[in-house]
ZAMARGU-4260 file (C-alpha; in steps of 0.2 Angstrom, whole numbers, plus 5000, padded with zeros to 4 digits):
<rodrens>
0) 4294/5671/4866 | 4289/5658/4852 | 4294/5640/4845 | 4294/5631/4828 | 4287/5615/4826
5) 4287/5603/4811 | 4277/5589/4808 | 4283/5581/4792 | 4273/5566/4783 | 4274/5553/4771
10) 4266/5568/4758 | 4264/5582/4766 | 4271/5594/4781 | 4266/5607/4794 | 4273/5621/4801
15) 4266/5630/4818 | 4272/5644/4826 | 4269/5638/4846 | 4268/5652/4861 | 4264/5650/4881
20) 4246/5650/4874 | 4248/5639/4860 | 4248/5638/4843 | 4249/5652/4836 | 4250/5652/4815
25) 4253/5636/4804 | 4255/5633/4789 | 4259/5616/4778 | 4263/5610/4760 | 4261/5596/4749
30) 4274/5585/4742 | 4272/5572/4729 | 4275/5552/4729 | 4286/5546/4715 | 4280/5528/4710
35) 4295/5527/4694 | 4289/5507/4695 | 4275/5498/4700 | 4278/5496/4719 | 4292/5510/4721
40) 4287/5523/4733 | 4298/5538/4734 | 4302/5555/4738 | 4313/5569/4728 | 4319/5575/4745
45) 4326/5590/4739 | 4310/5597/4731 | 4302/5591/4749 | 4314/5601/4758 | 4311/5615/4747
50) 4293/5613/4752 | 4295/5613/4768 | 4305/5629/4769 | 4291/5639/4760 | 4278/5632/4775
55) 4290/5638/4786 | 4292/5655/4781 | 4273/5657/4777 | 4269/5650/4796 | 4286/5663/4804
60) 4276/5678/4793 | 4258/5673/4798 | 4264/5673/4816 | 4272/5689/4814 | 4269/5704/4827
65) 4255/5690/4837 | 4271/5684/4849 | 4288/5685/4852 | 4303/5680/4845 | 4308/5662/4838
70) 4320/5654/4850 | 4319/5636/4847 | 4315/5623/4834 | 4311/5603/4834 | 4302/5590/4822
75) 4292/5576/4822 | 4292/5567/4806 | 4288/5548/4800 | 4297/5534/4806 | 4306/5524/4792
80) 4309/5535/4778 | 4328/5539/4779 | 4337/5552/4766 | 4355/5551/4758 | 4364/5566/4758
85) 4383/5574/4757 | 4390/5584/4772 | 4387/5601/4758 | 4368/5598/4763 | 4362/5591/4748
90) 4352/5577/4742 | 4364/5561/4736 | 4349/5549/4732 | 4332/5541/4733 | 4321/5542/4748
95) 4313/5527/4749 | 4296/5526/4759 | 4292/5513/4770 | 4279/5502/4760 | 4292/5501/4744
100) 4294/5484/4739 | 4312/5487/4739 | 4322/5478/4750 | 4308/5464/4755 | 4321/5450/4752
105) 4332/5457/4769 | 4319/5453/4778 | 4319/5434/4776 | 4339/5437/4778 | 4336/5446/4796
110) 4326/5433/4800 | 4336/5418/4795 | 4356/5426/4798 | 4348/5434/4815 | 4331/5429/4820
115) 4317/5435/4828 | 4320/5431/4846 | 4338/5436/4845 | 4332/5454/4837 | 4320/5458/4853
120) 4334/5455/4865 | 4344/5471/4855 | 4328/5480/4844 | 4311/5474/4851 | 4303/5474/4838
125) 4296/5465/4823 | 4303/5457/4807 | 4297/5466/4793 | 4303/5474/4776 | 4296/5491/4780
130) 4309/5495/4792 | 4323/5509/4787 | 4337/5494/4786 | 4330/5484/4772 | 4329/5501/4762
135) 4344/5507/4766 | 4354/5489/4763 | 4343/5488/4745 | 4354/5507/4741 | 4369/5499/4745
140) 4368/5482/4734 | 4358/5492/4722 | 4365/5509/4719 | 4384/5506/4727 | 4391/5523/4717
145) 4377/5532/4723 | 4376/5525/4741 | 4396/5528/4742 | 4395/5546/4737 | 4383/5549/4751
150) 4391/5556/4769 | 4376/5551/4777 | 4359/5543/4778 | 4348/5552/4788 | 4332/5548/4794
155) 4319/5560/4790 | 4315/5573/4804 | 4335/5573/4808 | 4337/5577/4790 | 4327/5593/4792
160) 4339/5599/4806 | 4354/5593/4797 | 4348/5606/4781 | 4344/5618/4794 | 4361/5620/4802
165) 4366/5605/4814 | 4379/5592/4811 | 4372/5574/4806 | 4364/5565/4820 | 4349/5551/4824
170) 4335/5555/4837 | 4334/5536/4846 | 4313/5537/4844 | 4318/5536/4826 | 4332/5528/4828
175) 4321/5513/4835 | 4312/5511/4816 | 4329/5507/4810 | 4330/5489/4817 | 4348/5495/4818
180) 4348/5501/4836 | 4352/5494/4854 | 4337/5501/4863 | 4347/5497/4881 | 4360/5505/4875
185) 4354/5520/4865 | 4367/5516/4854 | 4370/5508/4838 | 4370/5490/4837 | 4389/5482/4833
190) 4382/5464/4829 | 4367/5471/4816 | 4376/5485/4809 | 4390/5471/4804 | 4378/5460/4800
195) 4369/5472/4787 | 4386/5480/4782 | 4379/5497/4785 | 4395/5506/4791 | 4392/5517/4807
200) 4402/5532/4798 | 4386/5533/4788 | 4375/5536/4802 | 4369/5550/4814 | 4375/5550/4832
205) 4362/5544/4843 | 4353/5559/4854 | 4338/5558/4865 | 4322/5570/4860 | 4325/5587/4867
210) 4342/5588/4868 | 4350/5603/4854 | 4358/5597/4840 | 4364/5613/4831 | 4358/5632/4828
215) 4348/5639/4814 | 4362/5644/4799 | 4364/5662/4796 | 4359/5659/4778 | 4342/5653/4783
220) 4338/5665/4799 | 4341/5677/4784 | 4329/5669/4771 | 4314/5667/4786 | 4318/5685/4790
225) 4320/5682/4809 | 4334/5683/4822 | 4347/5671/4831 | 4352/5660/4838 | 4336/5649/4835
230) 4341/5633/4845 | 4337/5615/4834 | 4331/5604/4847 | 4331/5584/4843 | 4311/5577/4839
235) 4307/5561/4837 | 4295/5549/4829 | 4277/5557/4825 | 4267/5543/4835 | 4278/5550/4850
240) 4277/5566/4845 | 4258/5564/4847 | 4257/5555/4859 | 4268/5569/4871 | 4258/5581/4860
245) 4241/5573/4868 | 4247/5574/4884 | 4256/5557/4887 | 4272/5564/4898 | 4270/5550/4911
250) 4267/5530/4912 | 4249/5524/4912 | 4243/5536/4898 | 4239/5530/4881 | 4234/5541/4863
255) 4224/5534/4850 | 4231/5544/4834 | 4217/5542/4818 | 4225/5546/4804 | 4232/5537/4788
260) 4237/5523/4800 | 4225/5521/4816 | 4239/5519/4831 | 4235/5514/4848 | 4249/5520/4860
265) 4252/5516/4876 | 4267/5526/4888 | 4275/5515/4901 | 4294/5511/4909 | 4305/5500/4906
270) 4295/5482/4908 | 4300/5471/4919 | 4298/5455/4909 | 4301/5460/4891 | 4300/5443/4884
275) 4281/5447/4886 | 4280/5458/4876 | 4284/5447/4861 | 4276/5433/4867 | 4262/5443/4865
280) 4266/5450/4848 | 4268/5467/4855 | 4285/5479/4850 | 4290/5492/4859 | 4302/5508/4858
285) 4309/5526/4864 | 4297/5539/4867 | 4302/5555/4866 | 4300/5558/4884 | 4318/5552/4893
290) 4315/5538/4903 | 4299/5531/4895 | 4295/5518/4882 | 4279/5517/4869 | 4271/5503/4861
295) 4263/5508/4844 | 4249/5496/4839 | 4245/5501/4822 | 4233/5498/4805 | 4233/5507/4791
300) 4212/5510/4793 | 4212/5529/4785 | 4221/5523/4768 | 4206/5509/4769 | 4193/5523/4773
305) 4199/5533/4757 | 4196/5516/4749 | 4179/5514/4753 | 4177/5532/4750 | 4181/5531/4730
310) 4173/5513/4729 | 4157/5515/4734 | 4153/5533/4735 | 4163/5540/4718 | 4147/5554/4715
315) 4154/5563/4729 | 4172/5563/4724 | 4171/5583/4724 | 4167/5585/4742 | 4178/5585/4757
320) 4182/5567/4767 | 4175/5575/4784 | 4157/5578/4772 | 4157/5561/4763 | 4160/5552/4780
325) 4146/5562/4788 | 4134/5558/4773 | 4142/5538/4774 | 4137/5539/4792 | 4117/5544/4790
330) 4118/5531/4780 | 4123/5518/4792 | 4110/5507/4802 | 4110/5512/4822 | 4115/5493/4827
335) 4128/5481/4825 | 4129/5472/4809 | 4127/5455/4805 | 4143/5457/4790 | 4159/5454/4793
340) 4175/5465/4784 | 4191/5456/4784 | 4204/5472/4781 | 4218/5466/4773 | 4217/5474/4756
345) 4235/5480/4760 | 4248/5469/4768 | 4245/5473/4785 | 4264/5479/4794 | 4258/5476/4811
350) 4259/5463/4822 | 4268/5456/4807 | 4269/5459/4790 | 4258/5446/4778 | 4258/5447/4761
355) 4248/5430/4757 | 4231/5439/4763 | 4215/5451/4755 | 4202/5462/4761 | 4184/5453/4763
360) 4165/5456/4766 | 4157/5443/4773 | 4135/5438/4774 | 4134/5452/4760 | 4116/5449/4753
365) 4103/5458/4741 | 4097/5468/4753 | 4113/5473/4759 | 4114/5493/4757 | 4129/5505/4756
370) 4126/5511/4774 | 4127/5494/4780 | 4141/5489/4772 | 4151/5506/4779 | 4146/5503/4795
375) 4152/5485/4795 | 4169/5492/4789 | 4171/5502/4803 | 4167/5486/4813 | 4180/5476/4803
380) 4194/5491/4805 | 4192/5491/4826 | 4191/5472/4826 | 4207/5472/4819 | 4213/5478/4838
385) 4206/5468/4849 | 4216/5455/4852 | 4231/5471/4854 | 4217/5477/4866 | 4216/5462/4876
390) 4236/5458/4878 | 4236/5474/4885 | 4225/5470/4898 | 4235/5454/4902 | 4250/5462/4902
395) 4242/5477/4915 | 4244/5491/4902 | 4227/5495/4898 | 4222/5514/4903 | 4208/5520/4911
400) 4205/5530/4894 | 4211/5531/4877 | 4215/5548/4872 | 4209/5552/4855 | 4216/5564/4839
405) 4218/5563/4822 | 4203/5566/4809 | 4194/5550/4812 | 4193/5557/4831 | 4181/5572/4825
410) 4167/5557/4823 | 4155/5552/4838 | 4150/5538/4829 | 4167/5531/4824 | 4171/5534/4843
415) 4156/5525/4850 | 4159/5511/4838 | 4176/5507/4846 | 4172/5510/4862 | 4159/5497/4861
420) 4169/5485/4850 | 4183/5485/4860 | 4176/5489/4879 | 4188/5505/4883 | 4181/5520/4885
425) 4189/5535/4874 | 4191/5554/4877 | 4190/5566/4862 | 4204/5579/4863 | 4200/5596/4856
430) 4217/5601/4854 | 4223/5596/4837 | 4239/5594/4830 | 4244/5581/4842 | 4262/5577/4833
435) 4266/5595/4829 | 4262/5601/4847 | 4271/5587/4855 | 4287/5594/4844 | 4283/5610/4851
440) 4283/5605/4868 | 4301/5598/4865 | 4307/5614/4858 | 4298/5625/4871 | 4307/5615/4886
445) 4324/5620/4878 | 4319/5636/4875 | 4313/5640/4896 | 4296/5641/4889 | 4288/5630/4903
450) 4294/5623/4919 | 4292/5605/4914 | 4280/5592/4902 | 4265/5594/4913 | 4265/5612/4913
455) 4266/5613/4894 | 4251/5599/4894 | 4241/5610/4906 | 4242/5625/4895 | 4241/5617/4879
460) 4229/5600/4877 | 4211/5601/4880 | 4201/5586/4885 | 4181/5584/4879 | 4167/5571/4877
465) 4170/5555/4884 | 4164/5538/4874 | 4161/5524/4885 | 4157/5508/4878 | 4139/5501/4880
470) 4139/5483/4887 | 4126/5476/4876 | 4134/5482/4860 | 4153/5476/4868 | 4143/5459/4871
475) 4138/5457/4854 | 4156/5462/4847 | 4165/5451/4856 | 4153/5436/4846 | 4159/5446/4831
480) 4178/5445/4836 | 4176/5425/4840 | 4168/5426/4819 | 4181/5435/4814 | 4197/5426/4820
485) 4189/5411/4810 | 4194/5421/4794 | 4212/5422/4792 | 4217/5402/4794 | 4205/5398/4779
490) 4209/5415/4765 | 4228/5413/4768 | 4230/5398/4759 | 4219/5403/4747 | 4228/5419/4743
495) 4245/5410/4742 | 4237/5400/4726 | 4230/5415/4721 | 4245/5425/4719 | 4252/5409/4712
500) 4241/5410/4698 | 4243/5431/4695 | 4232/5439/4683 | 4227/5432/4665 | 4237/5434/4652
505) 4253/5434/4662
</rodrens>
């Protein structure tokens, strides 16, 4: 017996073929961002789904004669990006990703019409234009002929089971990055889907992760050349994914996932005082685990590392990231730094989106070398986190251990560093493919695979090396953190007059 597991991206997917053992084969493409304007962010999800279905079939052949037959399937998939479609299972129209500067202006609306502290009661979550609603609402205003031909708009994982054969629906874990759903209720909300007159007909149903949705069409069972019925079982968001991936199946567990976006997340119940949680400026949301709730505490750190990457080492542009880093790294002085790196050279979406802010080095000075300033970015990028770190602690969520995956993870030095920065120890998994596991897992309960969560954890995540912070070097960060709060009060300000002024010659 085998699963199928997806992990789709914002550019790219995965595809592993899961037994009792493990993974099994994989296999992943690529897909490209469509920028048609400056600050549009798209993709042709038709040309992705086609992708998608090639890493499929490649993964289902790899595995081929190595296990036995494929009896379920689930996704895990980024959380905002939502796709128009028609009930024939094509593509109607644009599928905007979350950073496209579409639809910023429904933010101030939400905020204004419904406010923040009303939102939390229904979605506890925070403002922002990168949420699925402010795209969507952009389509409709925008694009009314398309946005009225489409059946449905689909968030993106639930997309890939609608082309594979089940009827529309919306896993709550994506769901949630919506700002559209009642989290207590698990169902649509009445008073925000009125209030962004997104009709609920154009929406999935509401299902929970691991629940099945549909069965594999003949048409495609023929195309992958295997046989039915493959079960499609309901993922969820790819932080959850991960995090169940990483073995988080129970409260008092928390995943550091180290990709694009650095995300810290912890797994708990339903909180007894949620207003805490946005007095202290954290969101929170459905895991894919029934009955539990995630906080994702998040920073865009891996875009910023390809930054420095190009910037400051562009004669090494033809080698991999992991051999650049490692060559960065030597290059580093074994001690804290005396520099400071503000990392704000994007708008920063979490705990709330600020557009009126830069990135920033500061006490460069001639002497300063390459290495030093690489090593206070990785300072600036874990700083970022330590006030998240330390409502956590108030708040009684912090665990014993981080557990850590994602490229970044591979790295005993960027490990130590934030261990050391922020005073939690961290444990390296050595299973990989937190997301795509955890979708696995979801789609081996279906299938009878494994007697419960824990089972499928036990045989499929394996812990390593610990990194436990050293108490001089946490001393001396938490000097730096006192430092670095100083710096956003005085460049915002300056930004805002800044932007004011645009470029020369405008």
């Amino acid at each position: 017996m085998s699963v199928l597991s997806i992990d789709a991206g914002t550019s790219a997917c995965k595809v592993g073929v899961f037994s009792e053992a493990g993974l099994v084969a994989s296999a992943g493409r690529e897909y490209p961002i469509l920028s048609p304007k400056p600050g549009y962010a798209e993709l042709d999800a038709a040309d992705a789904w086609k992708r998608i279905k090639e890493a499929v079939a490649e993964a289902i052949g790899a595995a081929r004669g190595k296990t036995g037959g494929i009896k379920a399937v689930s996704f895990s998939s980024m959380g905002e990006t939502m796709v128009p479609v028609r009930m024939d299972r094509t593509v109607a129209g644009p599928c905007l990703l979350s950073y496209d500067v579409r639809g910023m202006e429904y933010a101030e609306k939400l905020d204004r019409d419904i406010g923040q502290d009303a939102l939390f009661r229904i979605n506890p979550n925070f403002i922002g234009p990168y949420f699925s609603y402010a795209k969507v609402m952009w389509l409709k205003d925008h694009m009314p002929e398309m946005f009225a031909k489409s059946d449905k708009i689909l968030l993106f994982g639930d997309f890939i089971g609608f082309m594979l054969g089940a009827e529309p629906y919306a896993v709550n874990s994506l769901a949630n990055r919506t700002l559209l759903l009642d989290i207590k209720k698990c169902d649509w909300s009445d008073r925000l889907l009125e209030w962004s007159g997104i009709a609920r007909e154009k929406l999935g149903r509401i299902v929970k992760g691991g629940v099945k949705v549909g069965e594999v069409s003949p048409d495609l069972l023929a195309e992958f050349g295997i046989e039915g019925p493959v079960e499609i079982v309901a993922g969820g968001h790819d932080q959850c994914c991960n995090a169940l991936g990483c073995g988080c199946t129970r409260s008092g567990l928390a995943v550091l996932g180290a990709g694009t976006y650095e995300t810290y997340c912890p797994v708990f119940e339903w909180p007894s005082d949620p207003a805490a949680f946005l007095n202290e400026i954290h969101n929170f949301e459905n895991h894919v685990v029934d009955g539990l709730y995630a906080a994702f505490l998040y920073h865009h750190s891996g875009l910023l590392s390809q930054w420095f990457r190009n910037v400051f080492a562009p004669e090494w542009s033809g080698l991999d990231n992991k051999t650049v880093h490692a060559r960065l790294e030597a290059e580093m002085p074994g001690k804290p730094t005396n520099i400071l790196f503000f990392p704000h050279n994007e708008a920063p979406q979490w705990p709330r989106y600020d557009g009126a802010t830069s990135g920033l080095f500061v006490g460069l000075k001639t002497a300063t070398t390459r290495g030093d300033m690489y090593r206070a970015f990785l300072e600036g990028t874990a700083l970022y986190f330590v006030d998240a770190i330390a409502a956590m602690k108030r708040m009684g969520m912090t665990p014993d251990v981080f557990l850590a995956s994602g490229g970044a993870s591979r790295s005993d030095n960027w490990l130590q560093l934030r261990a050391d920065v922020l005073g939690v120890p961290f444990e390296r998994l050595e299973t990989g493919e937190g997301s795509l596991a955890g979708a696995a897992m979801l789609a081996a309960m279906r299938a009878g695979m494994f007697a419960g969560l824990d089972e499928a954890a036990a045989a499929w995540v394996r812990r390593g090396r610990v990194f436990a912070p050293d108490a001089g070097r946490h001393a001396y960060y938490r000097e730096s953190a006192a430092l670095y709060k100083r710096i956003r009060p005085g460049i915002g300000p300056l930004m805002k007059d800044m932007n004011l002024r645009g470029q020369c010659g405008e």
